[in-house]
N, C-alpha and C positions, 0 to 999 in steps of 0.2 A: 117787425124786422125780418130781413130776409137775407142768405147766406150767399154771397156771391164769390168769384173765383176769381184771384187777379196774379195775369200772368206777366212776367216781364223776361229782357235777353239778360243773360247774365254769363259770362266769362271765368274761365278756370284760371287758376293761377297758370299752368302751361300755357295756356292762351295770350296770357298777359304778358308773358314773360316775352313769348312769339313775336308779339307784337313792339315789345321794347323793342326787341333787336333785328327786327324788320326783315329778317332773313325770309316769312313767308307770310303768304296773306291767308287770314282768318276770316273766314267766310261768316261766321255768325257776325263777327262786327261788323264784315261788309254791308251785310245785310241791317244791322240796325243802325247804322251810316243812312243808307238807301232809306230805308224809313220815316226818318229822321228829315232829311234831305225833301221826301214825296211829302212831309205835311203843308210844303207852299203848294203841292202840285193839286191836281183835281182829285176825288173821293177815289174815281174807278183806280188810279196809278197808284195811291193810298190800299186799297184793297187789295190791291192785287200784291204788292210788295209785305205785307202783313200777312194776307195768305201763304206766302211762297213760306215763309221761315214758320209759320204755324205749321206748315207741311214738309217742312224738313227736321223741325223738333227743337228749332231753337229758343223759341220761348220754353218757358219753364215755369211751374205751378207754384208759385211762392206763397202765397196766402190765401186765407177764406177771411171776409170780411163782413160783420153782420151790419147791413143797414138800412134804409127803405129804399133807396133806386141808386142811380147811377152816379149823384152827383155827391150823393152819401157817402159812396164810395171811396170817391175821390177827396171826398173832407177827412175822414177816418183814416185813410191810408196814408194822409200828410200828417194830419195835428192830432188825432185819437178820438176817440179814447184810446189807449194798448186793451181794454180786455175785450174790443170789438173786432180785434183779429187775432185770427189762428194764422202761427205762422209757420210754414211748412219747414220739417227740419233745412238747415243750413244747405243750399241747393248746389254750391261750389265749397269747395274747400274752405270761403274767406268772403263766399259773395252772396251775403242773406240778401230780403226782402228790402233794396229801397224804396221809399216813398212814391208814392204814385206818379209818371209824370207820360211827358207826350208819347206816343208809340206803346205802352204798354196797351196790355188787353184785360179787361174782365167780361165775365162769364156771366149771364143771367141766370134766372131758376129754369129759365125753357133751354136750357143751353146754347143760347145764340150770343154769340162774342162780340164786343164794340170794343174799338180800338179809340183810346184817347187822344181827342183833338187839344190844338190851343186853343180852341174854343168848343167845350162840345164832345160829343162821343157821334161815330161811325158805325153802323154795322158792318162786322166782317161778312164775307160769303167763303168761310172754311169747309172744305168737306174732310167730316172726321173717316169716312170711309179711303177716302185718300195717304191719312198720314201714318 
């Protein structure tokens, strides 16, 4: 088993609130809209929109997940076991660790990030010197 890092966007309660009443636009949601949006599009529009909010700091370190690769991952971080993840204290106010799902990112042991597809995982091209 191996210790991998799985990052997701997550919203403050101010954020949420913003957003109820529409008076201004929240950039981190923009962006995991966009996201969300680029998984019909090609890998590079995919990466590149995944980069951008990796490099602005909007994803955020929610758990460490022990399992053997990537799709391990993604099973343990929906169905469990729970004691195969550490889960990073409470990251908003109200908004732990949800479940694994499209647009999130985990982390390998060489620290190279892959963004989850509907089908499949992506490598990012993050530069950590950048954020």
């Amino acid at each position: 088993m191996t210790s991998f890092k799985v990052f997701q966007i997550h919203l403050s309660y101010l954020q949420y609130t913003i957003l109820a009443e529409g008076k201004f636009p929240v950039p981190k949601e923009q962006w995991r809209k966009r996201i969300q949006l680029a998984m019909d599009e090609d890998a590079q529009s995919i990466d590149k929109y995944v980069s951008h909010a990796l490099e602005e700091g909007f994803y955020d370190h929610v758990a460490d997940i022990e399992a053997t690769d990537l799709h391990d991952v993604f099973r343990v971080g929906n169905v469990g076991p729970e004691e195969l993840i550490t889960r990073q204290p409470i990251v908003t106010e109200w908004s732990p660790m949800h479940s694994i799902s499209v647009g999130d990112v985990i982390e390998d042991t060489d620290g190279v990030r892959h963004v989850v597809l509907p089908r499949g995982f992506a490598p990012v091209a993050f530069d950590r010197e950048a954020a």
